[in-house]
LUMTORMAR-771982 format. One record per residue (C-alpha): residue number from 1; residue in three letters; x, y negated, z negated. Coordinates in steps of 0.2 Angstrom, whole numbers, plus 2048, in hexadecimal, padded with zeros to 3 digits. Each point is the difference from the previous one (the first is absolute). Example, Ala and Ser with C-alpha at 12.3 -4.5 7.8 and 13.67 -1.06 7.14 Angstrom:
BEGIN
<node nr="1" rest="Ala" X="83E" Y="816" Z="7D9"/>
<node nr="2" rest="Ser" X="806" Y="7EF" Z="803"/>
This chain:
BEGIN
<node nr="1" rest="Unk" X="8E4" Y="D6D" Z="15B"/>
<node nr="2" rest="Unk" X="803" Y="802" Z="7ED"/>
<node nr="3" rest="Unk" X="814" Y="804" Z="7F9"/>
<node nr="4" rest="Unk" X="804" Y="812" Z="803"/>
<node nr="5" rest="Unk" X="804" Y="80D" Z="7F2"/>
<node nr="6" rest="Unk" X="80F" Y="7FF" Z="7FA"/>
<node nr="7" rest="Unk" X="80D" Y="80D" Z="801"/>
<node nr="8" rest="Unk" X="80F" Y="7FD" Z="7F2"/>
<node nr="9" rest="Unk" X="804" Y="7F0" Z="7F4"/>
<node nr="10" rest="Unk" X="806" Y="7F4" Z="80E"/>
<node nr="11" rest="Unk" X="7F0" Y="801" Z="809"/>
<node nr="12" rest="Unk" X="7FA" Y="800" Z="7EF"/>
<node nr="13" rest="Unk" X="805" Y="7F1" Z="7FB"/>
<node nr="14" rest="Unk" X="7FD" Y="7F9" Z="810"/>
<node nr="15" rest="Unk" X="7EE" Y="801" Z="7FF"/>
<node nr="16" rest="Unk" X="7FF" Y="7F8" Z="7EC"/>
<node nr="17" rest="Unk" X="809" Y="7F1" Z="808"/>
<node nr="18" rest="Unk" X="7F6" Y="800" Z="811"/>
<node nr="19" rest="Unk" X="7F0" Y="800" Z="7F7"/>
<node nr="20" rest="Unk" X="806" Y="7F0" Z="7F8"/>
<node nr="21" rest="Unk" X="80B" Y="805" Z="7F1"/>
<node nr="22" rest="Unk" X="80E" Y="7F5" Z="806"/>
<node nr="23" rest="Unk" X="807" Y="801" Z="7EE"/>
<node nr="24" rest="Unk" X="805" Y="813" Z="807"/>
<node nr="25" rest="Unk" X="80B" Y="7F8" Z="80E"/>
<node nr="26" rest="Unk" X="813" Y="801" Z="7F6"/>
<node nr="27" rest="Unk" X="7F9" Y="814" Z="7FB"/>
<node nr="28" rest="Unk" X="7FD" Y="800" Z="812"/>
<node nr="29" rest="Unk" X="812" Y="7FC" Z="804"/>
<node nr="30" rest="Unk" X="807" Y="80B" Z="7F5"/>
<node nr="31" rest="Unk" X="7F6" Y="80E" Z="808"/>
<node nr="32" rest="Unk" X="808" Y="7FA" Z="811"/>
<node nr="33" rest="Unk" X="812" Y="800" Z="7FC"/>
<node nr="34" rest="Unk" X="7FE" Y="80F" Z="7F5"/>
<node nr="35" rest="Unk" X="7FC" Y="809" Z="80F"/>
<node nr="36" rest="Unk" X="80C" Y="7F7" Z="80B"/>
<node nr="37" rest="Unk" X="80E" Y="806" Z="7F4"/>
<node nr="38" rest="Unk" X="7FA" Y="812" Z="802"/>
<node nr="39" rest="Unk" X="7FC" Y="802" Z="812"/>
<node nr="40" rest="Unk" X="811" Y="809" Z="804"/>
<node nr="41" rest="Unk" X="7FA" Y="811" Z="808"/>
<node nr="42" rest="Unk" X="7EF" Y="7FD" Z="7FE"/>
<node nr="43" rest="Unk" X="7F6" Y="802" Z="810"/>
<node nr="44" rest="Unk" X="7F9" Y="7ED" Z="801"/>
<node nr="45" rest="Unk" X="7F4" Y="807" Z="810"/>
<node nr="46" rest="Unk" X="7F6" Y="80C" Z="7F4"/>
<node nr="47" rest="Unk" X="801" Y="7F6" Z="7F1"/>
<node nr="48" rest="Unk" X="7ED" Y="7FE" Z="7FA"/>
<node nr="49" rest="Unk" X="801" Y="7F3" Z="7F4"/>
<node nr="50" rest="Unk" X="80C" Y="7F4" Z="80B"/>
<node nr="51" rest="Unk" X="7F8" Y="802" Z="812"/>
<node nr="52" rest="Unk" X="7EF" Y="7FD" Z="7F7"/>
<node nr="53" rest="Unk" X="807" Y="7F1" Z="7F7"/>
<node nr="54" rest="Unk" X="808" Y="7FA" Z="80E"/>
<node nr="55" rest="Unk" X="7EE" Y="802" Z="809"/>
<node nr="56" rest="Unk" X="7F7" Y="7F8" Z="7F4"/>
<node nr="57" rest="Unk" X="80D" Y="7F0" Z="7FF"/>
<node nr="58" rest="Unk" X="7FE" Y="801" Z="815"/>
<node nr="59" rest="Unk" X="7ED" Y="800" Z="801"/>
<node nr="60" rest="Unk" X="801" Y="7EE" Z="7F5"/>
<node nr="61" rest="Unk" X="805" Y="7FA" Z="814"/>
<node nr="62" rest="Unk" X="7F5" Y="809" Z="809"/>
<node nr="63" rest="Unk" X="7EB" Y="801" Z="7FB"/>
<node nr="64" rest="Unk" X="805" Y="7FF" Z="7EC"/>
<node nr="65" rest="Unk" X="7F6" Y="809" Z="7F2"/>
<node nr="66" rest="Unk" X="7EE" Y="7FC" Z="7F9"/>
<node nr="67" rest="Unk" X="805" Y="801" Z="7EF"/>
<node nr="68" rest="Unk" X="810" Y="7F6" Z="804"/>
<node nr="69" rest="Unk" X="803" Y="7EC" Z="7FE"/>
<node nr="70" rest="Unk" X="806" Y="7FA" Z="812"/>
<node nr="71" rest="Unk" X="80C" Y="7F7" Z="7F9"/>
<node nr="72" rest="Unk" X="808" Y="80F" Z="7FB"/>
<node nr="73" rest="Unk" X="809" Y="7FF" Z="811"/>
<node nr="74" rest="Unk" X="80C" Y="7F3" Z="7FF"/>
<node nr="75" rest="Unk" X="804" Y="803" Z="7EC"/>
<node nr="76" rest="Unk" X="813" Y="7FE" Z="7FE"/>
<node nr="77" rest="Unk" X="7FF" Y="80F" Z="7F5"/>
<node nr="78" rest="Unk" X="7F8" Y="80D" Z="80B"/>
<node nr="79" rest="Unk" X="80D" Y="7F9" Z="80F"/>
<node nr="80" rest="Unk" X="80E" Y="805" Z="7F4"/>
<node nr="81" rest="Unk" X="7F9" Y="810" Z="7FC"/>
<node nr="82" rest="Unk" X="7FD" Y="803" Z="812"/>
<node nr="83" rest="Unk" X="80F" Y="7FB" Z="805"/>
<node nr="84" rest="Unk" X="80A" Y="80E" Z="7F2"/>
<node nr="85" rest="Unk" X="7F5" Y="80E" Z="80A"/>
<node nr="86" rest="Unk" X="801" Y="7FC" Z="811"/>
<node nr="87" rest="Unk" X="816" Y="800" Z="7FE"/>
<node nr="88" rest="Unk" X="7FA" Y="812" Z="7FC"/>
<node nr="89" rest="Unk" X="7F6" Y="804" Z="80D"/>
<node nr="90" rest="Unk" X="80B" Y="7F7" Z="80C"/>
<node nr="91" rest="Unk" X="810" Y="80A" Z="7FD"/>
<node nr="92" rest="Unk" X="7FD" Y="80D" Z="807"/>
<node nr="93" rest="Unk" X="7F7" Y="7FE" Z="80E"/>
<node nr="94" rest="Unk" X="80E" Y="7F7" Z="805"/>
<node nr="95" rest="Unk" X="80C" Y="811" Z="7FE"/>
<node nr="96" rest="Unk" X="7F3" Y="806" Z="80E"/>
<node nr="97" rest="Unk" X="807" Y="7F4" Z="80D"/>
<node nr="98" rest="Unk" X="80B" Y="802" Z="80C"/>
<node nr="99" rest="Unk" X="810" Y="7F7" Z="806"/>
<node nr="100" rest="Unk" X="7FE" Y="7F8" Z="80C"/>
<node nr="101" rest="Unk" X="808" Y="800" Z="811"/>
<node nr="102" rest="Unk" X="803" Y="7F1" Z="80A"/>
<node nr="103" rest="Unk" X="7F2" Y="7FC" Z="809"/>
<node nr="104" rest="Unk" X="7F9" Y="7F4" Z="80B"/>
<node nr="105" rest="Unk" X="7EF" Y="7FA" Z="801"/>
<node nr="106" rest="Unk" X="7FA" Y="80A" Z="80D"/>
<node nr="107" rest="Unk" X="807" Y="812" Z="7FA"/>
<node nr="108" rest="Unk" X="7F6" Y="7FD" Z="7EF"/>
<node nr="109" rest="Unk" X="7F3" Y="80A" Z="803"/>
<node nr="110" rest="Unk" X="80B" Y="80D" Z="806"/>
<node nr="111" rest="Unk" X="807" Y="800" Z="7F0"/>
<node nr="112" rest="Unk" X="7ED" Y="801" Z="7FA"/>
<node nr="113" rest="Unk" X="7FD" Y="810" Z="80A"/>
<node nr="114" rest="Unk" X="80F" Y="807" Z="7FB"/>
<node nr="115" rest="Unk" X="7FD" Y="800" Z="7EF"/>
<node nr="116" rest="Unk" X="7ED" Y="804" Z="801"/>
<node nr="117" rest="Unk" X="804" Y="80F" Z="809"/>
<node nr="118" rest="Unk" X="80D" Y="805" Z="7F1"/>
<node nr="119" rest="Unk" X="7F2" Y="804" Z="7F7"/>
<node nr="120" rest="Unk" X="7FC" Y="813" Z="7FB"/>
<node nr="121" rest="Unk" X="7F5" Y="7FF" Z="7F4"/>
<node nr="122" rest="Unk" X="7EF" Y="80A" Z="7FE"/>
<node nr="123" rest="Unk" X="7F2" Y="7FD" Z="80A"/>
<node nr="124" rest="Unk" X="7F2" Y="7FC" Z="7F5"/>
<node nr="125" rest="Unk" X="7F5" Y="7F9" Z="811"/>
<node nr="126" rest="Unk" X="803" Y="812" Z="808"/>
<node nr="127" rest="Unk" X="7FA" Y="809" Z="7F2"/>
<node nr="128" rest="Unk" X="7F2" Y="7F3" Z="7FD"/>
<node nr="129" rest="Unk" X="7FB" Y="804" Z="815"/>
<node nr="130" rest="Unk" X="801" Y="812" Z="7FF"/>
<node nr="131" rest="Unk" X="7FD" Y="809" Z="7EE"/>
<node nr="132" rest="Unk" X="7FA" Y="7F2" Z="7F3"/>
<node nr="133" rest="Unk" X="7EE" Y="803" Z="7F7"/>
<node nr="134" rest="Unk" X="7F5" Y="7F0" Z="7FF"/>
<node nr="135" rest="Unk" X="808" Y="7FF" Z="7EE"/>
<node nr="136" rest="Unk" X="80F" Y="7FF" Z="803"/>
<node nr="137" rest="Unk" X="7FD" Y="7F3" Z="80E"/>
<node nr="138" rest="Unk" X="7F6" Y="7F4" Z="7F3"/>
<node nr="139" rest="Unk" X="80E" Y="802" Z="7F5"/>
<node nr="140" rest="Unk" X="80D" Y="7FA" Z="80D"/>
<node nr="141" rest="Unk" X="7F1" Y="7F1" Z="804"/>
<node nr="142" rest="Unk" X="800" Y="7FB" Z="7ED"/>
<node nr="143" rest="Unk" X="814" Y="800" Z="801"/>
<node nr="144" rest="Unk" X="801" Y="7F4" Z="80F"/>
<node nr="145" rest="Unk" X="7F0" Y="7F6" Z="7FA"/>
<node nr="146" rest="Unk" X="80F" Y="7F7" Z="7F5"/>
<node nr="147" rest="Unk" X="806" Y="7F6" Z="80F"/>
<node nr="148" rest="Unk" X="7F6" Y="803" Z="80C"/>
<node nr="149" rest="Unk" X="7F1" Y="7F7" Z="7F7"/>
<node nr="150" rest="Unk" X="80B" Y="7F0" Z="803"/>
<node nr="151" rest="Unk" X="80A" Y="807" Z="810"/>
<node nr="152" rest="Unk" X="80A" Y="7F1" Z="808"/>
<node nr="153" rest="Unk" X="7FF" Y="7F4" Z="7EF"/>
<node nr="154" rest="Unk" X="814" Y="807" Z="7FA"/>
<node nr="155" rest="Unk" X="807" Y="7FB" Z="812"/>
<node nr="156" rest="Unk" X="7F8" Y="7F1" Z="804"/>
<node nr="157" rest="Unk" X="809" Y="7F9" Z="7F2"/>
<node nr="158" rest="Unk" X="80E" Y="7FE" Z="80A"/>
<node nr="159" rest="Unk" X="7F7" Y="7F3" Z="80F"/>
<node nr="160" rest="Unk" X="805" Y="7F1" Z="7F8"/>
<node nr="161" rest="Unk" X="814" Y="808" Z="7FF"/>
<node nr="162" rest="Unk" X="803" Y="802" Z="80F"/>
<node nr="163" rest="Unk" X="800" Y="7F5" Z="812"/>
<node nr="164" rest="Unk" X="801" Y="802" Z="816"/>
<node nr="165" rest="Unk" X="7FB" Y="813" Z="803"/>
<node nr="166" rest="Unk" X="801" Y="808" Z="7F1"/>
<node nr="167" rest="Unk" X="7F3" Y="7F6" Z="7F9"/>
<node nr="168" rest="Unk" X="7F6" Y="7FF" Z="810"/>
<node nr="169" rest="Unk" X="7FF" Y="816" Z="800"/>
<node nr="170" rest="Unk" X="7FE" Y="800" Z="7ED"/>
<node nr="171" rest="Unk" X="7F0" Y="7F3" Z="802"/>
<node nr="172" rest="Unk" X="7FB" Y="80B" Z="80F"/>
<node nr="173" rest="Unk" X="7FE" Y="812" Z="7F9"/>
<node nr="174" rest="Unk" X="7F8" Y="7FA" Z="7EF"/>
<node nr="175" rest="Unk" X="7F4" Y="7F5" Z="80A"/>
<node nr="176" rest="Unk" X="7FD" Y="814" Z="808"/>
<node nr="177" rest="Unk" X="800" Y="806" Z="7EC"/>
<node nr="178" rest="Unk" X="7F3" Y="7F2" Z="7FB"/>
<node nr="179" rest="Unk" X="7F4" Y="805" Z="80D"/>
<node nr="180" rest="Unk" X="804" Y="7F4" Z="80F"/>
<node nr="181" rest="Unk" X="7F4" Y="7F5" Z="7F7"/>
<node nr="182" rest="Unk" X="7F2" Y="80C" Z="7FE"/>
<node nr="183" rest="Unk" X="7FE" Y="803" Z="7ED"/>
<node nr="184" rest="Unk" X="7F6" Y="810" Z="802"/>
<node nr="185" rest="Unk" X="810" Y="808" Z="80D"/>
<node nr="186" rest="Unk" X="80C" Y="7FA" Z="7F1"/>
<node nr="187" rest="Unk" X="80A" Y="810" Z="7FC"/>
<node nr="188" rest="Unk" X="7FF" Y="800" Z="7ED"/>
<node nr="189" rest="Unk" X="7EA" Y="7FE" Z="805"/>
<node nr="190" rest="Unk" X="803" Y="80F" Z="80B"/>
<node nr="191" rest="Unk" X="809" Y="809" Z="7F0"/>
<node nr="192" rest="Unk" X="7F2" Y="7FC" Z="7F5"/>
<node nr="193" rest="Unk" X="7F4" Y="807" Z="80E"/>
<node nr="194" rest="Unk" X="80C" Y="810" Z="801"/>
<node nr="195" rest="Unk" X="7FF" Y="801" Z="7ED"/>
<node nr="196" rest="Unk" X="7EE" Y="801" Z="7FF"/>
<node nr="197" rest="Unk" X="7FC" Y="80D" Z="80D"/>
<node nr="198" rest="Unk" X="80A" Y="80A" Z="7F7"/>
<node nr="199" rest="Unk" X="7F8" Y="7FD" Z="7F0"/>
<node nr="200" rest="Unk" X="80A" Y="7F5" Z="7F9"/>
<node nr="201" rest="Unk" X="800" Y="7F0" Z="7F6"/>
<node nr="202" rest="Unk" X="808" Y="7F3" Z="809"/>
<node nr="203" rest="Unk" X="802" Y="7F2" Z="7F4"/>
<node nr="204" rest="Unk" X="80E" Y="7F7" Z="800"/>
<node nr="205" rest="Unk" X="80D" Y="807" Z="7F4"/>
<node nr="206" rest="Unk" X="7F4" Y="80E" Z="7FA"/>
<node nr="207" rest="Unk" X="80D" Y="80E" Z="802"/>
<node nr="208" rest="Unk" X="80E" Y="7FA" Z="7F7"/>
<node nr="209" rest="Unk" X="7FF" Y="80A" Z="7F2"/>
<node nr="210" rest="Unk" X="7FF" Y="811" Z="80A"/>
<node nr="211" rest="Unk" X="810" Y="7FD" Z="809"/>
<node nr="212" rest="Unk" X="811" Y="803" Z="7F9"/>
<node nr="213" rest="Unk" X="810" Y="7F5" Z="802"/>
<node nr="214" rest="Unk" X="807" Y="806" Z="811"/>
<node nr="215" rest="Unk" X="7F0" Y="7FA" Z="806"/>
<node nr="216" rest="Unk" X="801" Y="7EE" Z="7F8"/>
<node nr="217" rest="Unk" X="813" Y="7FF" Z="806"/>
<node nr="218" rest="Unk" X="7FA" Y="803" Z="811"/>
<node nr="219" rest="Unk" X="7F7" Y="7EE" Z="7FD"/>
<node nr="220" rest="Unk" X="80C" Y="7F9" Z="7F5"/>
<node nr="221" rest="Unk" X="80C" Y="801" Z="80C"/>
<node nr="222" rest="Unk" X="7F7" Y="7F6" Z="80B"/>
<node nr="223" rest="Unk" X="7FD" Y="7F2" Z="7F4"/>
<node nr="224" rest="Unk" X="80F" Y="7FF" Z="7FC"/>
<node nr="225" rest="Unk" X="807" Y="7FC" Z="810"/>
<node nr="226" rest="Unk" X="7F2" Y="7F5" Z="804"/>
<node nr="227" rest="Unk" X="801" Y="7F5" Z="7F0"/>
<node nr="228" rest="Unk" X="811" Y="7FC" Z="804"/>
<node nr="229" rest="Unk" X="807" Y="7F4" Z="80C"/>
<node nr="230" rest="Unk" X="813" Y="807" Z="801"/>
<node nr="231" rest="Unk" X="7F6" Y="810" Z="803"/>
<node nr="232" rest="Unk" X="7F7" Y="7FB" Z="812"/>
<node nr="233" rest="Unk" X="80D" Y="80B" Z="809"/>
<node nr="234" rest="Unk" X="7FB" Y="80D" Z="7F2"/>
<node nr="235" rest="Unk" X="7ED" Y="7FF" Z="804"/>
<node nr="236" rest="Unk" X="802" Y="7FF" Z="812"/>
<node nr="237" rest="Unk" X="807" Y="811" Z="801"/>
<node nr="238" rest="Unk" X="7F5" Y="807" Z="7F4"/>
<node nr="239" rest="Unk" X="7F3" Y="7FB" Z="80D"/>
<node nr="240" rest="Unk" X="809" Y="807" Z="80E"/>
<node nr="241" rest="Unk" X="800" Y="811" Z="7FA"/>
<node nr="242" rest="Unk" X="7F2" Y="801" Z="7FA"/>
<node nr="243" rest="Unk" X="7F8" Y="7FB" Z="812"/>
<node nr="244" rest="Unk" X="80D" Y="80D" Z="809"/>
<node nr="245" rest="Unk" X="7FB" Y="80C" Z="7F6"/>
<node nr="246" rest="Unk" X="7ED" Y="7FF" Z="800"/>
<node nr="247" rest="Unk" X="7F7" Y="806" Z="80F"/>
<node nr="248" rest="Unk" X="802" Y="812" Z="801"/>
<node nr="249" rest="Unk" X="7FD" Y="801" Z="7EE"/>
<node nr="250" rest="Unk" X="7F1" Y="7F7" Z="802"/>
<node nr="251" rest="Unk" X="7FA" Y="80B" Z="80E"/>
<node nr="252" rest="Unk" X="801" Y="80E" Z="7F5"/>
<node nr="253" rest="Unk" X="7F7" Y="7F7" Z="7F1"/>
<node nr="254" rest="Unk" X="7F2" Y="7FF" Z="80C"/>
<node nr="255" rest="Unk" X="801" Y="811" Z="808"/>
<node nr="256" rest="Unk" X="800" Y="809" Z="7EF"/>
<node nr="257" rest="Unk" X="7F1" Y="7F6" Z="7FA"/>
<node nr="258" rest="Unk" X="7F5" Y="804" Z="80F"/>
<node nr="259" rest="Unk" X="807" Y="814" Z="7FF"/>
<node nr="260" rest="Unk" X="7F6" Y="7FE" Z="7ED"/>
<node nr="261" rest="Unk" X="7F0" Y="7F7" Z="809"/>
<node nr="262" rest="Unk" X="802" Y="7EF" Z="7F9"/>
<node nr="263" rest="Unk" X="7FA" Y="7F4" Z="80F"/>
<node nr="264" rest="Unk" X="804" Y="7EF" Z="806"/>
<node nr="265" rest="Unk" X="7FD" Y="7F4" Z="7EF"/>
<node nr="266" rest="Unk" X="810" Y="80B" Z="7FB"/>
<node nr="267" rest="Unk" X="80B" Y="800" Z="80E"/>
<node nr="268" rest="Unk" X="7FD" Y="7EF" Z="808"/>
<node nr="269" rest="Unk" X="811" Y="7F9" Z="7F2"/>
<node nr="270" rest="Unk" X="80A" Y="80D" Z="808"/>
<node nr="271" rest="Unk" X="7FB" Y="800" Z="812"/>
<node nr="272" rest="Unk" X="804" Y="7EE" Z="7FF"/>
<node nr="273" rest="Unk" X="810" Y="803" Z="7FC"/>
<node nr="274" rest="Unk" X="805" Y="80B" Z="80C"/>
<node nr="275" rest="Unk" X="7FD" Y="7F1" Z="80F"/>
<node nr="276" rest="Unk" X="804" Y="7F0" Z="7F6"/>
<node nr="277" rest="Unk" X="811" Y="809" Z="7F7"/>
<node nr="278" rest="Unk" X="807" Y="806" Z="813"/>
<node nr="279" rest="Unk" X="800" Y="7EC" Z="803"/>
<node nr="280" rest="Unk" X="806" Y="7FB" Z="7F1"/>
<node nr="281" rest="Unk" X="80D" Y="80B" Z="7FF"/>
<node nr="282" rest="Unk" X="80A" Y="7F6" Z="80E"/>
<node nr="283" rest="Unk" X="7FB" Y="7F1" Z="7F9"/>
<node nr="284" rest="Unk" X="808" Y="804" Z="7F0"/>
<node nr="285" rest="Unk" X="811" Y="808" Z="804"/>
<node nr="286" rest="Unk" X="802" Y="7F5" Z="810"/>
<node nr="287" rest="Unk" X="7F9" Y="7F1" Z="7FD"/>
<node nr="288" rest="Unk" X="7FF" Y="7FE" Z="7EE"/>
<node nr="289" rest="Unk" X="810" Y="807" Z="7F9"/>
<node nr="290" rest="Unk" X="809" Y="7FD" Z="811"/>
<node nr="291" rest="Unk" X="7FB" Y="7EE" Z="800"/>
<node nr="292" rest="Unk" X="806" Y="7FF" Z="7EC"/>
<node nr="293" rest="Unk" X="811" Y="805" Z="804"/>
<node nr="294" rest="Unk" X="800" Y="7F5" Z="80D"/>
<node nr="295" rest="Unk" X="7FE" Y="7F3" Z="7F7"/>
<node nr="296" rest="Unk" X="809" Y="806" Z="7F0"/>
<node nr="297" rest="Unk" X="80B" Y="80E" Z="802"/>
<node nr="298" rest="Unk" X="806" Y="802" Z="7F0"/>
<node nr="299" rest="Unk" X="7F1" Y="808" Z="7FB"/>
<node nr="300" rest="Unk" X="801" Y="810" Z="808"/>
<node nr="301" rest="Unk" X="805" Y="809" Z="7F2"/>
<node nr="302" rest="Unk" X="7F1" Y="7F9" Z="7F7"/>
<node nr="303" rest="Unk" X="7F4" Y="805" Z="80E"/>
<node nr="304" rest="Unk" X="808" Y="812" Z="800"/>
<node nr="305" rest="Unk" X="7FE" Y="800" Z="7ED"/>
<node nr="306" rest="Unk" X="7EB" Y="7FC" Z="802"/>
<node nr="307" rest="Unk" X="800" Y="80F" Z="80E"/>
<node nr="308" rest="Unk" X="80A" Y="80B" Z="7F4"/>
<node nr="309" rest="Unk" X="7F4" Y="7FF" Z="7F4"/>
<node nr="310" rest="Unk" X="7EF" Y="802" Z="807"/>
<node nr="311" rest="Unk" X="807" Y="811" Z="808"/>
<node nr="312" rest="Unk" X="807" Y="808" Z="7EF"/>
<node nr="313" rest="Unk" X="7F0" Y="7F7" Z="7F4"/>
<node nr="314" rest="Unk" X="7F5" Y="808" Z="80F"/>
<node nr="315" rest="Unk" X="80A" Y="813" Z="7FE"/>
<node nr="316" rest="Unk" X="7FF" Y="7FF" Z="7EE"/>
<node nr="317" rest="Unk" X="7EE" Y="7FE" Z="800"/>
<node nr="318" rest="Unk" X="7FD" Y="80E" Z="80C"/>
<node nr="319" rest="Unk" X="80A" Y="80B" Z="7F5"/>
<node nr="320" rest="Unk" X="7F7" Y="7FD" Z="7F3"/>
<node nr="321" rest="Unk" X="7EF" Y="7FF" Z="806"/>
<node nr="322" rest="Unk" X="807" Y="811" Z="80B"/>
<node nr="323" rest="Unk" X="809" Y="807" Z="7F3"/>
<node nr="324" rest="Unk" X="7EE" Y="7FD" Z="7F1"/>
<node nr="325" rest="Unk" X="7F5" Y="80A" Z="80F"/>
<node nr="326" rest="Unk" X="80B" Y="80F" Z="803"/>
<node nr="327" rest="Unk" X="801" Y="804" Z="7EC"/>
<node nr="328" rest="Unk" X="7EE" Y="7FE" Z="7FF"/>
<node nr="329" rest="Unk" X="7FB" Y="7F0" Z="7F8"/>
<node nr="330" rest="Unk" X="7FD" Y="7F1" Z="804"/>
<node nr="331" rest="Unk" X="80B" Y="7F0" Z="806"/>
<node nr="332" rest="Unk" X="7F8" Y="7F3" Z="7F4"/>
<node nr="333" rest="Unk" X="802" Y="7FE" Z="7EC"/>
<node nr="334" rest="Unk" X="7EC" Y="801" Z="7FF"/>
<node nr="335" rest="Unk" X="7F9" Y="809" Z="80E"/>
<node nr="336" rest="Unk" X="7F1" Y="802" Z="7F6"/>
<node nr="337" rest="Unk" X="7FD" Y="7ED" Z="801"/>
<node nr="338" rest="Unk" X="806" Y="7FF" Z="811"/>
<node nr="339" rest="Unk" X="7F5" Y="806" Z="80B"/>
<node nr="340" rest="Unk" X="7EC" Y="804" Z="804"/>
<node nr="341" rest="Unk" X="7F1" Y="7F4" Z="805"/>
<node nr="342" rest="Unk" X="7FF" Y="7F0" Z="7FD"/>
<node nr="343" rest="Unk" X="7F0" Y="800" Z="7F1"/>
C-alpha cells in the first residue's frame, strides 16, 4: 500500500514529512493548529483533508505504507500532530453520547438495545436487498473495503485493556472475526473473496482514494477508540453496536446480491455474518460491556459514547452514499477508478 492522494495542505504536508522530509515536521504542526484554531462550525466528520490525514497518521499502526519509513510510527512529531486532530475528531462524537442513567451491570445491554433502536436513519441494506444495480453494490463494497480488509484489527486493541469477562467475550468474538483459526474462513479473506467476484481489486488499501471522508471517519472512529487506553469503554461499545446492528443488514447484503446473480465467492463474507454476529451480539452487550461495568462502572458513559458513535457515523454514511444514488451520481470521489475487473 503506497500513501493515498492528498486532499488539502495538511494531508499535504503530511505526505512531504512521511516520505521522509522530517525538516517539514514544524510546517506540519502549524498546519495542524491552524486547523484546530478554525474548526468551530466546521463538520469534522466530512472534512476531506483531516479524516484522510487522520487515516494516513492511523495506518502508521496498523500495516504502514510501502513508500513510508516504519519508524515513522513512533515519531514524536507525527504523535503530536496526531494528537491536534484526533481532539477534533473526538469532540464531537462525544456530543452524540448520551447521559447516562444509572445502571447496573446487568441492565447494560438494555441500555444498548435502547439506544440501537433509537435509530431512524435510512436503510442503505434495504435498498441495497431490493432496488441496487450491481454498481451501485460495488460501490457500497469499495466503501467498506476500508475496514473491512482489516475487520477486527481496530477492536482488538483493547484485549490487553481490559480483564475477567469482558476480556474473555472480547478474545472470543475476534477469535470468531480471525477465522477460528482458519486463515482462509478469516473475514477480512472472505471480503477480499467478495471483492473479487465482484470485479474488484482487493488490495489492501487500494480504495482509499475513491472514498470520501464520512467513509474514513467510519474507520477513524474506530482507531481512535482502539489506540487509546482511557477509551476501552469507548471501543467496547463501538463493538457492541456494531454486532447488534449487523445481522439483518447482512441478510439483505446477501439477498440483493444473489437478486443481481452474483454466486457464493460474493455472499459467503455476509452469510457469515448473519450466523456468527447473532452470537456475538450477546457476547458483546452481555458479556462484554456488562462484564466492563461490572468491573469499572464509571465507564458507562464512555461505552454509551462508542455505541453513540458507530450508529450516527453509520447514518451519515448511508445518507450520503443514499442521498449521491438518488440524485444520480455516484457515492465515491472517483468512480471512475473505483470499480471494474481486476486487469
Amino acid at each position: 500500500m503506497r500513501l493515498p492522494t492528498p486532499r488539502g495542505p495538511l494531508s499535504a504536508e503530511l505526505t512531504r514529512v512521511l516520505r521522509g522530509d522530517r525538516r517539514r515536521l514544524p510546517a506540519l504542526t502549524d498546519r495542524a493548529q491552524e486547523l484546530v484554531g478554525t474548526a468551530d462550525g466546521t463538520d469534522v466528520l466530512a472534512h476531506e483533508d483531516l479524516q484522510l490525514s487522520l487515516h494516513d497518521l492511523y495506518e502508521l499502526h496498523y500495516r504502514g505504507f510501502d513508500d513510508v519509513d516504519p519508524d515513522a510510527e513512533w515519531c514524536p512529531g507525527l504523535l503530536t500532530v496526531r494528537a491536534l486532530l484526533e481532539d477534533l475528531l473526538e469532540k464531537p462524537l462525544r456530543a452524540l453520547a448520551p447521559v447516562p442513567e444509572p445502571t447496573t451491570a446487568p441492565d447494560v445491554a438494555a441500555s444498548l438495545t435502547a439506544l440501537v433502536a433509537d435509530d431512524e436513519g435510512p436503510s442503505l441494506s434495504a435498498f441495497l436487498s431490493r432496488e441496487a444495480t450491481a454498481e451501485q453494490f460495488r460501490e457500497f463494497v469499495v466503501h467498506r473495503s476500508i475496514y473491512e480488509l482489516k475487520e477486527a484489527d481496530p477492536h482488538t486493541w483493547a484485549i490487553p485493556r481490559l480483564t475477567g469477562r469482558a476480556k474473555t467475550a472480547l478474545a472470543e468474538v475476534q477469535f470468531d472475526e480471525y477465522g477460528g483459526g482458519r486463515p482462509e474462513r478469516m473475514h477480512a479473506t472472505l471480503y477480499a473473496r467478495a471483492m473479487r467476484a465482484l470485479g474488484l481489486d482487493d488490495a489492501y488499501g487500494r480504495h482509499v482514494d475513491q472514498v470520501p471522508a464520512i467513509t474514513l471517519a467510519t474507520v477513524n472512529s474506530m482507531s481512535l477508540f482502539g489506540l487509546h487506553r482511557r477509551l476501552r469503554g469507548a471501543v467496547v461499545g463501538h463493538l457492541a453496536a456494531f454486532e447488534m446492528t449487523s445481522t439483518v443488514p447482512n441478510r439483505r447484503y446477501g439477498t440483493g446480491l444473489r437478486r443481481l446473480g452474483f454466486g457464493a465467492d460474493a455472499t459467503w463474507f455476509f452469510d457469515e455474518h448473519v450466523e456468527a454476529d447473532a452470537v456475538h451480539e450477546q457476547l458483546a452487550a452481555h458479556d462484554m460491556c456488562g462484564g466492563l461495568i461490572a468491573d469499572e462502572p464509571d465507564l458507562l458513559a464512555d461505552v454509551l459514547l462508542g455505541a453513540a458513535a458507530a450508529m450516527h457515523l453509520e447514518r451519515r454514511f448511508a445518507e450520503h452514499v443514499l442521498g449521491a444514488w438518488s440524485a444520480g451520481r455516484s457515492s465515491l470521489r472517483a468512480p471512475g477508478l473505483a470499480v471494474g475487473p481486476v486487469s
